[in-house]
N, C-alpha and C positions, 0 to 999 in steps of 0.2 A: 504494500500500500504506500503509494506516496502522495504526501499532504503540502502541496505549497500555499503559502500567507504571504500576499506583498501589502503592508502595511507602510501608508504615506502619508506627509508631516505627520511623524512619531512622536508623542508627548507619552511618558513614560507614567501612564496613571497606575495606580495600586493597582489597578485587573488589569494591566498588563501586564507587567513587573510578577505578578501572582502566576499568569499563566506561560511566559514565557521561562519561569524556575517550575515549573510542573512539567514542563517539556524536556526540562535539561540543559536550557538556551541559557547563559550571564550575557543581560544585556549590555549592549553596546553604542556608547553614544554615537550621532550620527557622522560629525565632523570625524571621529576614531575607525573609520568601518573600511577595511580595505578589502580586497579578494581574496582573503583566506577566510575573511570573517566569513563574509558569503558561502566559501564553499562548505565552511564547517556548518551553517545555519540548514543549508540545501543537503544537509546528510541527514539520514531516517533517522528518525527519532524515536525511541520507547513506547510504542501505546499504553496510554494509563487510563483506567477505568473511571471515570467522575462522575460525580452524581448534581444536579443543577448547586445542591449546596453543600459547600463541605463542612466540616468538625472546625478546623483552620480559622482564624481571624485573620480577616483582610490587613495586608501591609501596609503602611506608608510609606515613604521616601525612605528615612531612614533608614527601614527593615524592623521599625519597631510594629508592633499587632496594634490594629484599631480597636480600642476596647469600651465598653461602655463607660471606665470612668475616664479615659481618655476624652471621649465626646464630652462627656461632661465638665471636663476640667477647660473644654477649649468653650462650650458654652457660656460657661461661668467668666471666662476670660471678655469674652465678646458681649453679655450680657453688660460688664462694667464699661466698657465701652462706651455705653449707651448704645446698644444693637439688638434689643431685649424685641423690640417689635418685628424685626428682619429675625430673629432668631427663632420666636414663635408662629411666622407665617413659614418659614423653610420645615421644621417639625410639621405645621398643617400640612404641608405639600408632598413631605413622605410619607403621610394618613399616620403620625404618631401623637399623642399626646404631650409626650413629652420622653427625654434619652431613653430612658429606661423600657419605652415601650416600641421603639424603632426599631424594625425588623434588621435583625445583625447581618444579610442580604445585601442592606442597604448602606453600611458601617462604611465604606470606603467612600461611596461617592456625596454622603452628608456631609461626612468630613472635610473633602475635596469643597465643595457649594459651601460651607460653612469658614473654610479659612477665606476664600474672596471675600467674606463680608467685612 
């Protein structure tokens, strides 16, 4: 079986970064990429069985786990901000009440929509 992914203007979100290290791939920034990189990316890679959600907490940049007191700590952060209204309609928007009831699904890209504010 062979699987090619051409992926253009590359922003290296947590679901990438997440499934590109499920494949086996260390990504590679794009200015860094020569033709070995290529060739090594265009070699088979492992099938791995996954199921729509895994066990796993989504990454951030760092490689640190998105976690619920993670969101919480950056809410609280942005709430003193004065962003309490922008931070209450972004929770409306991902159908939660509030951190604790945000589908962990959805932990990476709140995150992601939550540091822009």
């Amino acid at each position: 079986m062979k699987l090619t992914i051409t992926i253009e203007e590359v922003a290296y979100t947590p679901e990438l970064l997440a499934f590109l290290q499920s494949i086996g791939q260390t990504p590679v920034k794009a200015d860094d990429i020569t033709p070995a990189h290529v060739k090594e990316i265009t070699k088979a890679a492992p099938v791995v069985a996954t199921t729509a959600t895994t066990a796993s907490s989504p990454v951030v940049k760092d490689d640190k786990p998105i976690t619920v007191e993670s969101l919480r700590e950056l809410v609280t952060e942005k709430v003193g901000k004065n962003k309490r209204s922008e931070v209450k309609a972004l929770l409306t928007r991902f159908g939660a009440e509030n951190v604790s009831k945000l589908d962990k699904a959805k932990y990476a890209e709140f995150n992601e929509e939550l540091n822009a504010l």
